[in-house]
PADOFI-234201 format. One record per residue: x negated, y, z negated of N, C-alpha, C in turn; residue in one letter. Coordinates in steps of 0.2 Angstrom, whole numbers, padded with zeros to 4 digits, always signed. Atoms other than C-alpha are relative to their C-alpha. Last residue first. Example, Ala and Ser with C-alpha at 12.3 -4.5 7.8 and 13.67 -1.06 7.14 Angstrom:
<atoms>
+0004-0006+0001-0068-0005-0036+0004+0005-0003S
-0004-0006+0000-0062-0022-0039-0004+0006+0000A
</atoms>
This chain:
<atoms>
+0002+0000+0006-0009+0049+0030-0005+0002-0002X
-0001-0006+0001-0001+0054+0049-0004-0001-0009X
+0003-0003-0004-0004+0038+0058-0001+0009-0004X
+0006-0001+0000+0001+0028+0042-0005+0004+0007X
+0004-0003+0006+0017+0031+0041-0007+0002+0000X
-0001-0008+0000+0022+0029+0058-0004+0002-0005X
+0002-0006-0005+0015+0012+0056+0000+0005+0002X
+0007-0001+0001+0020+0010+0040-0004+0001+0005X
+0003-0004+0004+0037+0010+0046-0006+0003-0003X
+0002-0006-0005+0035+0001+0059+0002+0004-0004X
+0006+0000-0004+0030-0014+0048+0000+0006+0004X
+0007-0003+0005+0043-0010+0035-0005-0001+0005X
-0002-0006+0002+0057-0014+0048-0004+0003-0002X
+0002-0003-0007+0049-0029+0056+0003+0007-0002X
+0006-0001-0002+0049-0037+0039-0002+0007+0004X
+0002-0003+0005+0067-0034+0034-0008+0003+0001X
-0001-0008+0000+0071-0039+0049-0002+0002-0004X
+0004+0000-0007+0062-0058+0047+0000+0009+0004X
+0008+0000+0001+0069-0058+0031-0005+0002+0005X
+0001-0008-0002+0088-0054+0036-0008+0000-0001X
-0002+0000-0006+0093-0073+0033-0004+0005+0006X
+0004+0003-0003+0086-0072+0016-0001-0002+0008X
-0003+0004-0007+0095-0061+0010-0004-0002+0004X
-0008-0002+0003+0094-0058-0010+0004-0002+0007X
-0001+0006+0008+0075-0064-0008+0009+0001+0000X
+0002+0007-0004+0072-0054+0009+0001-0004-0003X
-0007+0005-0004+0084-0038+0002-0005-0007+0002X
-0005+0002+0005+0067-0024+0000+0004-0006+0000X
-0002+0006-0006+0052-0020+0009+0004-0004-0005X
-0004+0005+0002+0050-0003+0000+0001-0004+0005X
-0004+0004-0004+0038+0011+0008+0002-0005-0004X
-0002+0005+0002+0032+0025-0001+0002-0005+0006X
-0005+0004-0005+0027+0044-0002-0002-0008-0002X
-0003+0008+0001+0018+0052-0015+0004-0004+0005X
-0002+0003-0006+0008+0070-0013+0001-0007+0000X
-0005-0002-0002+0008+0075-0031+0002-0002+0007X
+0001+0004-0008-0009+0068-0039+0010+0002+0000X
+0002-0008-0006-0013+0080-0054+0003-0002+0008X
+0006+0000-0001-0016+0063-0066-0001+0006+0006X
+0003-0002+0007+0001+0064-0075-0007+0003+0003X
-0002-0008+0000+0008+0065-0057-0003+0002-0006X
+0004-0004-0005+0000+0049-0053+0003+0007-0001X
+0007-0003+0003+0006+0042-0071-0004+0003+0007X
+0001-0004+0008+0024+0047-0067-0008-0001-0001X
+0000-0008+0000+0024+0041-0051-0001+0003-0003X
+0005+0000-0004+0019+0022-0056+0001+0008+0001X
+0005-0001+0004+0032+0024-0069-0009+0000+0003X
+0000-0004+0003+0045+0025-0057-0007+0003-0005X
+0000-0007-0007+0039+0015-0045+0000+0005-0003X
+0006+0001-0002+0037+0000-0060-0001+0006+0003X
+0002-0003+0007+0055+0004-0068-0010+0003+0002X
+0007+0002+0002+0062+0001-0054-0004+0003-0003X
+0002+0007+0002+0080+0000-0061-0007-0002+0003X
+0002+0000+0006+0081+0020-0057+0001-0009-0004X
+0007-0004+0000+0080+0017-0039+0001-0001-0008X
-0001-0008-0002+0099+0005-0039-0010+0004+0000X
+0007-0004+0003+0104-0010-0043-0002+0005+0005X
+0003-0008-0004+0123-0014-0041-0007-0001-0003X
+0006+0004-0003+0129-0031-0050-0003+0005+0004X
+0003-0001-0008+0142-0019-0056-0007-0005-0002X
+0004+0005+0000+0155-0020-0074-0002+0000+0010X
-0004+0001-0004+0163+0000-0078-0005-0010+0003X
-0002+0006+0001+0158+0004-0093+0001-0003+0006X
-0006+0003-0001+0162+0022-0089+0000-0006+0000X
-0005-0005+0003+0146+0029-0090+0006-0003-0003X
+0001+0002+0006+0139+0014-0082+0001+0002-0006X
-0002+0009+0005+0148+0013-0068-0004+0002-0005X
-0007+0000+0002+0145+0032-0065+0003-0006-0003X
+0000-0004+0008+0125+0030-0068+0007+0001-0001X
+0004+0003+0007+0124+0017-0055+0002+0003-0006X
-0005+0008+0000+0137+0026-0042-0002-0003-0007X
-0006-0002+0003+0125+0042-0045+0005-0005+0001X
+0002-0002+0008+0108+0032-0042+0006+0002-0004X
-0001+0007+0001+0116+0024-0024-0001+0002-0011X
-0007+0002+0000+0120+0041-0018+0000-0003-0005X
-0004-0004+0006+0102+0048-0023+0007-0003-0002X
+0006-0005+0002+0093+0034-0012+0006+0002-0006X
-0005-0006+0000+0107+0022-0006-0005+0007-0001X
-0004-0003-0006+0091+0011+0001+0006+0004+0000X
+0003-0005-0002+0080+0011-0015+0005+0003+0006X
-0003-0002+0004+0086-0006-0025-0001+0012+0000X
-0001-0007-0005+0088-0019-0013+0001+0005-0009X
-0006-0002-0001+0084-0036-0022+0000+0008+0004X
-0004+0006-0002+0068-0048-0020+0007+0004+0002X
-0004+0003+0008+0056-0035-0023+0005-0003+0005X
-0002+0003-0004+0039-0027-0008+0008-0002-0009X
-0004+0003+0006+0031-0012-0015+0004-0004+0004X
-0003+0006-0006+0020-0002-0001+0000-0009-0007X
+0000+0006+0004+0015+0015-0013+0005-0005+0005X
-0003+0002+0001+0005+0029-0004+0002-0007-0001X
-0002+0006+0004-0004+0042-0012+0004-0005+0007X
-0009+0002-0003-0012+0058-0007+0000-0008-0001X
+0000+0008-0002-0026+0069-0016+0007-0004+0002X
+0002+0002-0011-0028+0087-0014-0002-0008+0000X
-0004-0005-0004-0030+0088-0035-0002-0002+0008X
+0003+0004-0008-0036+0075-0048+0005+0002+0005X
+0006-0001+0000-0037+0082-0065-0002+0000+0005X
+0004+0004-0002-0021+0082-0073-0004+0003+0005X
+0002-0002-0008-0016+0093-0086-0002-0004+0003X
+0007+0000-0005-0009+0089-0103+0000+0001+0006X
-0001+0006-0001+0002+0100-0115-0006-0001+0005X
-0007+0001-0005+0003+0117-0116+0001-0004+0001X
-0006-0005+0003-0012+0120-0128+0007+0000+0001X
+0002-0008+0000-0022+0107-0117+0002+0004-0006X
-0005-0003+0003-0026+0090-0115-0001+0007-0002X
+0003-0006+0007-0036+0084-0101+0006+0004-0004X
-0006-0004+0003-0030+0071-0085-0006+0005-0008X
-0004-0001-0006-0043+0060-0075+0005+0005-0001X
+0002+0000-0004-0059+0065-0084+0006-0003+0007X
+0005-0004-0002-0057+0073-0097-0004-0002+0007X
+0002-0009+0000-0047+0062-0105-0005+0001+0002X
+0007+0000+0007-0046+0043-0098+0000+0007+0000X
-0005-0006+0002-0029+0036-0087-0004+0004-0008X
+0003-0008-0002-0041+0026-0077+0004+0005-0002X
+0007-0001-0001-0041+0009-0085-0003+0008+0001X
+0004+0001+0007-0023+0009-0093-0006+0005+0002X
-0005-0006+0003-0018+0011-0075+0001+0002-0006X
+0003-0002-0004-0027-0004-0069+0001+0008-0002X
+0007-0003+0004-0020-0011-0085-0005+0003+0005X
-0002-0004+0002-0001-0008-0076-0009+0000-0004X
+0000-0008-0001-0009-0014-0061+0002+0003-0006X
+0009-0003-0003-0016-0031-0067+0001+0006+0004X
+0006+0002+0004+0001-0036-0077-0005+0006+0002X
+0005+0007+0002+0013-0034-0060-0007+0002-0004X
+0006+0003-0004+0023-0019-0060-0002-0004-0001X
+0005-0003+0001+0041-0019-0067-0005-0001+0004X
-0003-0006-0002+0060-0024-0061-0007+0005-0003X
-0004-0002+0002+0054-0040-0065+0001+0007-0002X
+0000+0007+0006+0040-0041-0054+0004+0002-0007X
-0004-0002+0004+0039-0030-0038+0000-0007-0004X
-0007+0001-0001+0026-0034-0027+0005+0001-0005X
+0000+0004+0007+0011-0023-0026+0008-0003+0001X
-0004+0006-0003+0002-0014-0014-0001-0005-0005X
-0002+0008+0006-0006+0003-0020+0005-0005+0005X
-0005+0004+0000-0014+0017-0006+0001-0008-0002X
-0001+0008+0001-0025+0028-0010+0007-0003+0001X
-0007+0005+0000-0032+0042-0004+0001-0007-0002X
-0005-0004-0002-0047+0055-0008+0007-0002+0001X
-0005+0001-0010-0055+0042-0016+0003+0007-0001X
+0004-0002-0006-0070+0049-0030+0003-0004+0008X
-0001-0007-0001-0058+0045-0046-0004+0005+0008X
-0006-0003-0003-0055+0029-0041+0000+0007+0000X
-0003+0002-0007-0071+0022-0039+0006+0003+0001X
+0004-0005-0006-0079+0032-0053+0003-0002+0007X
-0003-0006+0000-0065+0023-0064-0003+0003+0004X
-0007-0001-0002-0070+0007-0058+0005+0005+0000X
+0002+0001-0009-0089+0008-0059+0007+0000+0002X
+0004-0008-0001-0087+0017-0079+0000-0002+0010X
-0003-0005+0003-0077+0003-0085-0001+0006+0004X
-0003+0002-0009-0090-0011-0075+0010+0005-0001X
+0002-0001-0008-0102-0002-0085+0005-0003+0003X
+0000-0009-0001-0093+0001-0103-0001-0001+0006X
-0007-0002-0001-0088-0021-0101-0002+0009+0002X
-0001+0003-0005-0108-0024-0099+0007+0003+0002X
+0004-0004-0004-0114-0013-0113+0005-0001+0007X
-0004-0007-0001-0100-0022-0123-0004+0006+0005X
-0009+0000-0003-0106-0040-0116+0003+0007-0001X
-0001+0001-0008-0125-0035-0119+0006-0001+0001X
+0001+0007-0001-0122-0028-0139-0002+0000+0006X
-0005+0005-0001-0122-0011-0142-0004-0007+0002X
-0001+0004-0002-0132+0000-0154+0005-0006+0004X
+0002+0006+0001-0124+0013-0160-0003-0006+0005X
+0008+0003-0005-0124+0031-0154-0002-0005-0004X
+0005+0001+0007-0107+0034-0164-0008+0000-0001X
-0004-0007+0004-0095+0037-0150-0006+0001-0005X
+0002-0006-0003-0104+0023-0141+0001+0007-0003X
+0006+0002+0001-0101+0009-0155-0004+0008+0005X
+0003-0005+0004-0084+0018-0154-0007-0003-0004X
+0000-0008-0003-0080+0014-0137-0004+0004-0007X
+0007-0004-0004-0092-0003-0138+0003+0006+0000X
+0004-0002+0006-0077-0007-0155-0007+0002+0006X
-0002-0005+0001-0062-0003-0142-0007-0002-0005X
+0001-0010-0003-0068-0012-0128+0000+0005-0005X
+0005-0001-0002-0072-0029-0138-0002+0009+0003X
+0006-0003+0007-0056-0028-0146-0007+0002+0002X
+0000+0008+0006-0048-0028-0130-0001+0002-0006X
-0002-0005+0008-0042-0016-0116+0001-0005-0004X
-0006+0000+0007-0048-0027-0101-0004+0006-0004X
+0003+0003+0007-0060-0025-0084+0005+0003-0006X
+0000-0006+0003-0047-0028-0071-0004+0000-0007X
-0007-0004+0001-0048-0045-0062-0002+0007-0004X
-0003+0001+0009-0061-0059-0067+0004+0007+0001X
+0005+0002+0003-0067-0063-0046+0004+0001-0010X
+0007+0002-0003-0052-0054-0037-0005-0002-0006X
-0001+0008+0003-0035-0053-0044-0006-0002+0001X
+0001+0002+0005-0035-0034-0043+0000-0005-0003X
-0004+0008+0002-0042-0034-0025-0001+0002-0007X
+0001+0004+0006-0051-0015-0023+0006-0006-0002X
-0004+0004+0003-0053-0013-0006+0000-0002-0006X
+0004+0004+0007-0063+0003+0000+0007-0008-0003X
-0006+0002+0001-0058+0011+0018-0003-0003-0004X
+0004+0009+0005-0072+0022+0022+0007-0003-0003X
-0002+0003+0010-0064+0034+0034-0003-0006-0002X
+0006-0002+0003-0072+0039+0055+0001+0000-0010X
+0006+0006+0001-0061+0027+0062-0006+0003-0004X
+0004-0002+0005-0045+0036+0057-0006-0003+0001X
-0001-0005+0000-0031+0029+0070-0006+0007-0003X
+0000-0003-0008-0037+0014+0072-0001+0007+0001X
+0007-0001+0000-0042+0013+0051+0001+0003+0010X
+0004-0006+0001-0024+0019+0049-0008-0003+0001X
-0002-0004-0005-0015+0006+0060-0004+0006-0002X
+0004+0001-0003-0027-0008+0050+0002+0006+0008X
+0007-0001+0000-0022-0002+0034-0002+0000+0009X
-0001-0008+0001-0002+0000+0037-0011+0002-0001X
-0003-0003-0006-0001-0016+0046-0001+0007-0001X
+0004+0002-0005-0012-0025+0030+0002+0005+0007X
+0006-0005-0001+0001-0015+0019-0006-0001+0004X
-0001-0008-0002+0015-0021+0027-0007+0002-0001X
-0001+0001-0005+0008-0041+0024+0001+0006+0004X
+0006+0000-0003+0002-0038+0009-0001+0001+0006X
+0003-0007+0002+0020-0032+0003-0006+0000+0003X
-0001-0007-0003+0028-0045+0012-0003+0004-0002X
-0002-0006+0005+0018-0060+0004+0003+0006+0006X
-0006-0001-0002+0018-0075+0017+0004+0006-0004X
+0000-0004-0006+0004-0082+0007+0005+0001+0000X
-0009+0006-0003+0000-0082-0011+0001+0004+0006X
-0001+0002-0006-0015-0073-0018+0004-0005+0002X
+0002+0005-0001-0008-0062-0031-0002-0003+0007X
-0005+0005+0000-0004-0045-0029-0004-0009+0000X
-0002+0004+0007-0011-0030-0036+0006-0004+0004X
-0005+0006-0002-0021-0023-0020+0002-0004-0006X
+0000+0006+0007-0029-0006-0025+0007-0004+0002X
-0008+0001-0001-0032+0003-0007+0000-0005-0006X
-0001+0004+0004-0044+0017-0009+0004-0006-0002X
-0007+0004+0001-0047+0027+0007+0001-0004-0006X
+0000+0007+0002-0063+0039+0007+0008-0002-0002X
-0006+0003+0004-0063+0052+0018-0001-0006-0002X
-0004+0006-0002-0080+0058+0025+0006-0001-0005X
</atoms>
């Protein structure tokens, strides 16, 4: 059986585009796939992502050590150990999250943090490091107030010429989402190469167009999601 993982890092607030695609994109793949466990891991839910603290880093090397631990660092290791098993044992997952100054929101980049653990998602080598987690597929449904995806390559080469050249632009462009980019990168660190995307961009910048913007992304991940 296929397991789906959908890590949801967005606050609850209504009228969210991104939860709103990705709802459209969940509920078109369970139709379409009814025999898939779809898992939801909410990272705003109950106390949120377990933390990289001090408490974490003295139970790693309390464990390291075969020290006794306390009950709270016991506690933090297990719900460490229930979140990484959870992601390393989906086949797919699909991230929803809204853009937040031109980065991820907080409770993904430490969700990110969480499962990025030698030897078990990625391994260091002689060559450099490997990742771990192979025939697995991704996709990311990112909502942001500005347009920064729609020129694709063109819009990157414009961005990088104005800036070469000084030139003054209000322009944004792929390489200003810092989030997307950096979310690729650690699923590529971790072996994971099939990446696709949906952006629900412009609603904030045109608010007029909000209502298209939606209906746009919605049939997109409908398609999307028949074939995921």
């Amino acid at each position: 059986m296929t397991t789906v993982l959908v890590i949801q890092a967005h606050p609850h607030t209504k009228n969210s585009l991104s939860v709103t695609v990705g709802k459209k994109f969940i509920d078109t793949y369970r139709k379409n796939h009814p025999n898939d466990k779809i898992i939801i891991r909410d990272l705003y839910a109950n106390r949120g992502v377990p933390p990289l603290n001090d408490l974490t880093m003295e139970a790693w090397r309390k464990k390291k050590f075969q020290e006794e631990l306390a009950p709270a660092e016991e506690k933090l290791l297990t719900d460490h150990e229930t979140w990484l098993d959870e992601f390393m044992n989906a086949d797919k997952y699909i991230f929803i999250n809204p853009m937040y100054n031109h980065f991820l929101p907080a409770e993904l980049k430490q969700y990110l943090d969480l499962t990025a653990v030698a030897h078990r998602t990625f391994k260091y080598t002689a060559k450099g490091p490997v990742g771990l987690l192979k025939n697995k597929k991704v996709i990311h449904i990112q909502s942001s107030g500005s347009i920064y995806h729609q020129e694709g390559k063109w819009g990157i080469i414009k961005f990088a010429f104005k800036k070469l050249f000084h030139i003054s632009s209000s322009q944004s462009c792929a390489l200003m989402d810092l989030g997307s980019l950096y979310l690729v990168n650690m699923l590529k660190f971790y072996g994971i190469n099939d990446i696709d995307s949906i952006y629900i961009e412009g609603a904030d910048a045109n608010p007029s167009q909000r209502e298209n913007t939606l209906a746009a992304a919605q049939k997109m991940a409908t398609q999307k999601a028949i074939n995921f």
